[in-house]
C-alpha positions in Angstrom: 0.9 5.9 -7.4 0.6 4.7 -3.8 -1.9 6.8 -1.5 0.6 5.4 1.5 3.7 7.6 0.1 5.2 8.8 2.9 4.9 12.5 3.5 8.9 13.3 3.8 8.2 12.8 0.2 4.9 14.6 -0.6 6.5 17.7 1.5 9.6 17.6 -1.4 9.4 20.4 -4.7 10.8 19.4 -7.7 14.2 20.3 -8.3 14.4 22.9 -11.5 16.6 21.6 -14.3 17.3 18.3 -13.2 15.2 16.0 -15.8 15.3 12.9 -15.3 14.3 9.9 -17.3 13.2 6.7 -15.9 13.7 3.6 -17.2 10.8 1.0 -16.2 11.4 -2.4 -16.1 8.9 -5.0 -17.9 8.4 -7.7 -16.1 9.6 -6.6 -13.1 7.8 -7.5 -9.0 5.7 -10.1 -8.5 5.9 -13.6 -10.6 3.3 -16.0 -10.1 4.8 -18.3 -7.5 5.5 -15.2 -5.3 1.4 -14.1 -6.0 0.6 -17.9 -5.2 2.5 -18.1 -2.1 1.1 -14.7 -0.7 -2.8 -15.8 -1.7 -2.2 -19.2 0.1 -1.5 -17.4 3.3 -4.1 -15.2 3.1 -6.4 -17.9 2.2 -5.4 -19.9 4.5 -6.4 -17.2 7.9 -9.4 -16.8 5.9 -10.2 -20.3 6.0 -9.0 -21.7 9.6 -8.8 -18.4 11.0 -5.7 -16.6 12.5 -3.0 -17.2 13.6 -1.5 -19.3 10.6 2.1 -20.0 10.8 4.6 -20.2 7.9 7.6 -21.7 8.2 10.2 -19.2 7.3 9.5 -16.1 5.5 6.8 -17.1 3.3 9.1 -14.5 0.4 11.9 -13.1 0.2 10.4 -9.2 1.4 9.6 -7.3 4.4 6.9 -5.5 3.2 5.3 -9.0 2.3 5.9 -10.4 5.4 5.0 -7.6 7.6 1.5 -7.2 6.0 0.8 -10.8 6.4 1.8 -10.7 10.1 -0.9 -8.1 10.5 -3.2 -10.2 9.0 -2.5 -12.7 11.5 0.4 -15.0 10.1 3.2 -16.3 12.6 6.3 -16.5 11.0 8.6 -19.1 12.4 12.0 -21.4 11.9 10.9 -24.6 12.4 8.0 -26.8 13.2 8.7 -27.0 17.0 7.5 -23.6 17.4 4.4 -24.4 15.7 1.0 -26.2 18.1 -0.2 -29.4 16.6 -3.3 -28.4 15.3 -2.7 -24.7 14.1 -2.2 -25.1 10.0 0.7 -24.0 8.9 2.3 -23.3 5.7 5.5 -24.3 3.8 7.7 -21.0 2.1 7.7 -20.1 -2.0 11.1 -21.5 -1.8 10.0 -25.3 -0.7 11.2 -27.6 2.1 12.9 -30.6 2.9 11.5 -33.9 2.8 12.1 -34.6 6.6 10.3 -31.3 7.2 6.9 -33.1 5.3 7.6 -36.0 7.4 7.4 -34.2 10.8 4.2 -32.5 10.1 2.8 -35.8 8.9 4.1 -37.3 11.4 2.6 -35.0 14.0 -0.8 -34.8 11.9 -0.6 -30.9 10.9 -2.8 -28.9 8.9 0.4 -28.4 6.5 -0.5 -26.3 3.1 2.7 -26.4 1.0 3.4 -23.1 -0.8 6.6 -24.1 -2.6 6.3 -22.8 -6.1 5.1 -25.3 -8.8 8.8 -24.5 -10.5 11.1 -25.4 -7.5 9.1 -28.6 -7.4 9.8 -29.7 -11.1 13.9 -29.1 -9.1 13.3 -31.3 -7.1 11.1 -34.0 -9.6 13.6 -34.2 -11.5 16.2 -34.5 -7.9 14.5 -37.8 -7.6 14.5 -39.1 -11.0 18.2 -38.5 -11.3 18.7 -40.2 -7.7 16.7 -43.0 -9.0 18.7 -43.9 -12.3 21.8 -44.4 -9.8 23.1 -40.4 -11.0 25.0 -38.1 -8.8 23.8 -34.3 -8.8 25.7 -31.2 -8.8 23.4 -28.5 -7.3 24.4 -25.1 -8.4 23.0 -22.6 -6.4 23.7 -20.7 -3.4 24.6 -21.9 0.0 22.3 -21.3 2.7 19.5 -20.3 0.3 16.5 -21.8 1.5 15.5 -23.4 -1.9 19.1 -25.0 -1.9 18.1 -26.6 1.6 15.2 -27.4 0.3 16.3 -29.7 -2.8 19.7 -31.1 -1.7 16.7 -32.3 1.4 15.4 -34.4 -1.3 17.6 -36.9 -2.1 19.7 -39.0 0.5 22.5 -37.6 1.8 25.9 -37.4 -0.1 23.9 -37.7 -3.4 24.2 -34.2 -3.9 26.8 -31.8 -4.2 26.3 -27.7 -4.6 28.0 -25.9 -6.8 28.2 -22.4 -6.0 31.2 -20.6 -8.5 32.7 -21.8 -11.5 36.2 -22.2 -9.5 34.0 -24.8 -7.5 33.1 -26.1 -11.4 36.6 -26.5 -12.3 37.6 -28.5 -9.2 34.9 -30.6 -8.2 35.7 -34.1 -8.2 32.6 -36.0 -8.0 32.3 -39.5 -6.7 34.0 -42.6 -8.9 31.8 -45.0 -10.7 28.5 -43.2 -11.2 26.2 -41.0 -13.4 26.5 -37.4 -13.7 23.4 -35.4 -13.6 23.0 -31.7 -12.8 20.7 -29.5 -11.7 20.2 -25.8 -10.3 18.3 -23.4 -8.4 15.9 -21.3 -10.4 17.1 -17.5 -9.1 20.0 -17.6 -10.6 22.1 -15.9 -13.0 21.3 -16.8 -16.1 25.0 -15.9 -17.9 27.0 -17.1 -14.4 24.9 -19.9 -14.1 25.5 -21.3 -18.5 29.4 -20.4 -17.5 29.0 -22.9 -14.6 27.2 -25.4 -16.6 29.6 -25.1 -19.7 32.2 -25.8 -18.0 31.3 -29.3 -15.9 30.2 -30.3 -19.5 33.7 -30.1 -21.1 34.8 -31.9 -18.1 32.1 -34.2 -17.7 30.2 -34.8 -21.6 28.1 -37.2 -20.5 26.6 -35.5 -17.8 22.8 -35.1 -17.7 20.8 -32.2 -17.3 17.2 -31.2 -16.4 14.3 -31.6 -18.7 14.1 -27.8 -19.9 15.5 -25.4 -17.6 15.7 -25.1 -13.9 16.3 -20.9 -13.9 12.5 -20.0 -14.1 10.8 -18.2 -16.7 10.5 -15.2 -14.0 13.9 -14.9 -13.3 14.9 -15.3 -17.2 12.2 -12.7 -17.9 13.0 -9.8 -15.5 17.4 -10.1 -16.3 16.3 -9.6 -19.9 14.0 -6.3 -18.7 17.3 -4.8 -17.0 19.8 -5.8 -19.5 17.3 -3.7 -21.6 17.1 -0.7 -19.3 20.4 -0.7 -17.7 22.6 -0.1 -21.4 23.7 3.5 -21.3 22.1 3.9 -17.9 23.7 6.1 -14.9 22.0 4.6 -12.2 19.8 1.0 -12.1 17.9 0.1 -8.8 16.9 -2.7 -8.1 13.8 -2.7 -5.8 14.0 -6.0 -3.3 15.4 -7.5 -0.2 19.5 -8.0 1.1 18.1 -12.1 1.5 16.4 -11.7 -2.4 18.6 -14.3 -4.3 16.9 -13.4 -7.7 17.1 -9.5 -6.4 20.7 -9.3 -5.8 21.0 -11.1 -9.3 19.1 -8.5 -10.8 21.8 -5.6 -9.8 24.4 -7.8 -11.3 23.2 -7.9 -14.6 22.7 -4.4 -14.1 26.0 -4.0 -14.3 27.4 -6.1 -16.9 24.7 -4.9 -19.0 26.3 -1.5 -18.4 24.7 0.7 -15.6 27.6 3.3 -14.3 25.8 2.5 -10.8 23.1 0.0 -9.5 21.6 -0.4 -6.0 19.1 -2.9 -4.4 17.4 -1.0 -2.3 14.2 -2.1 -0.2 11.8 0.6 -0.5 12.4 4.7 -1.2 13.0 5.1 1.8 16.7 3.9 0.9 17.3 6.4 -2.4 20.6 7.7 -2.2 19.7 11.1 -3.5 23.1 11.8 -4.0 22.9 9.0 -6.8 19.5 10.4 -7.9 21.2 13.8 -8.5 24.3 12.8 -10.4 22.1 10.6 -13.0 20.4 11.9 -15.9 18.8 7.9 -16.7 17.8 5.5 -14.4 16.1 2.3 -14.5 14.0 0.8 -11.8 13.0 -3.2 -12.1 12.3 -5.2 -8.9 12.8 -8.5 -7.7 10.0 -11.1 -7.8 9.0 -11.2 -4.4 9.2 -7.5 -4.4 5.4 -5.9 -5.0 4.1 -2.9 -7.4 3.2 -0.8 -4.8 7.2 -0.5 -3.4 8.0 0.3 -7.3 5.6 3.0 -7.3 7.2 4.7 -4.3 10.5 4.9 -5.5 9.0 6.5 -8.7 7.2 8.9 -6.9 9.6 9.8 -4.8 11.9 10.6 -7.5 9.1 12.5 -9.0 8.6 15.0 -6.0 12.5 15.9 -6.4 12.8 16.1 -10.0 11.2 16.7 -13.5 10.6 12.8 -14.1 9.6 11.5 -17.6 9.0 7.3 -17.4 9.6 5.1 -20.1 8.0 1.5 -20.2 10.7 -1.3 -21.5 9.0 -4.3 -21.7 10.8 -7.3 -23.1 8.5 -10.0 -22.2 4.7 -10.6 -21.2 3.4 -12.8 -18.7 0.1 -14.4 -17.9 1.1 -17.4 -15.7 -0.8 -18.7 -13.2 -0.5 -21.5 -10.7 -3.4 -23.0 -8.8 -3.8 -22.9 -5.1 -3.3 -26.4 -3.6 -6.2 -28.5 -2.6 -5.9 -28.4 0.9 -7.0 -24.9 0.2 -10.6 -25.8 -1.4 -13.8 -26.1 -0.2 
């Protein structure tokens, strides 16, 4: 458990006769793009020295964020706030192509941190663009990996696709290819309905090479289908702006969880939630560190008799290399 628990939870006693079991989520937290993204930064200050910006929140999670900023990263919105020869780094969740341009164009120290996966997205952007196809993008509006690959391709070449409404009533531009693509936090069920359904309307409509949704996010919706069945409370460990997070409390639900939560840190527990479940799984999103998991089960642990159980679905041993910017 964390030596950094806070002490409103040390100072708790167990509740008598309130057992409770725990469900525990495997994989869950960090996937490797997250751990890559987090170890370019802090290579990165070791290497030029602080301050290092990052252009946007490097992940999706406070925590994250905060301890970086107190190792001397500068976390900003754009590249204007950012002096021309300070390096700094591109988010996990990528950037557009006019955002590489402007740092090259002003000679930056740029490091790109966009994970490996979101840049096969966006490969495979440009090889659809370049056999003459139009792409629906299904994702999320707003989402900084959505802004990231519809900046890609030229403009109007791409349309998002954010519900399967928007599926049934797209009407796509006359006299070209069909090619789709989509961001990788998504839901894995929502996002096959999505796809299923521009298929019967468009059949010859081409699709990624393997799939977009990324091992991680497949991976960690398989753990909580598997803890939330019979479940009274699921929560879900990760931030409010934590695409694949709030994902995670979905499935939750449809996989049958009575209640689930996203909650940040244990700070958040509704103990009134705590009390009125018997079983409860904990997972966390992928930007969401161990540590944060450990909390919440402690903290659980200083109120009630806690027994955990370890669900694991999956194992994972990926690892992505830092870029070469990076190397000596």
């Amino acid at each position: 458990m964390s030596d950094i628990l806070s002490d409103q939870y040390k100072a708790k006693e167990p509740t008598q006769g309130l057992s409770k079991t725990i469900r525990l989520a495997g994989p869950r937290g960090f996937c490797a793009g997250v751990d890559r993204a987090v170890k370019i930064v802090e290579v990165a200050l070791e290497k030029f020295g602080a301050p290092v910006y990052v252009r946007h929140e490097i992940v999706h999670n406070k925590f994250v964020v905060d301890g970086l900023a107190a190792k001397g990263a500068v976390f900003v919105e754009e590249l204007d706030e950012v002096p021309d020869d300070a390096p700094v780094v591109f988010s996990a969740h990528g950037v557009a192509k006019s955002v590489v341009a402007e740092a090259d164009r002003r000679q930056m120290i740029a490091v790109d941190a966009t994970c490996p996966l979101v840049t096969k997205v966006h490969i495979e952007a440009h090889r659809h663009v370049r056999e003459g196809s139009h792409i629906f993008l299904i994702g999320h509006a707003g989402h900084p990996e959505v802004e990231g690959t519809m900046g890609q391709v030229p403009e109007g070449s791409m349309t998002l696709i954010e519900t399967a409404e928007d599926a049934l009533t797209i009407t796509p531009p006359e006299g070209v290819d069909l090619a789709f693509a989509t961001q990788t936090t998504l839901s894995v069920d929502d996002t096959a309905e999505i796809v299923g359904i521009l298929k019967d309307r468009f059949p010859n409509m081409k699709g990624p090479r393997g799939e977009d949704i990324c091992y991680a996010t497949t991976n960690r919706q398989k753990a909580v289908k598997a803890i939330a069945d019979g479940a009274d409370l699921v929560l879900v460990i990760g931030a409010e702006n934590s695409s694949n997070s709030k994902r995670l409390v979905d499935v939750a639900l449809r996989a049958g969880a009575s209640e689930a939560k996203l909650i940040a840190d244990a700070r958040f527990i509704d103990w009134d939630d705590v009390a009125n479940a018997k079983t409860i799984g904990i997972s966390a999103g992928a930007s969401a560190p161990e540590v944060l998991v450990d909390e919440v089960i402690a903290a659980i642990s200083t109120r009630h008799d806690t027994t955990v159980e370890d669900v694991i679905v999956a194992e994972e041993d990926i690892t992505f290399k830092l870029p070469s910017a990076l190397k000596d």
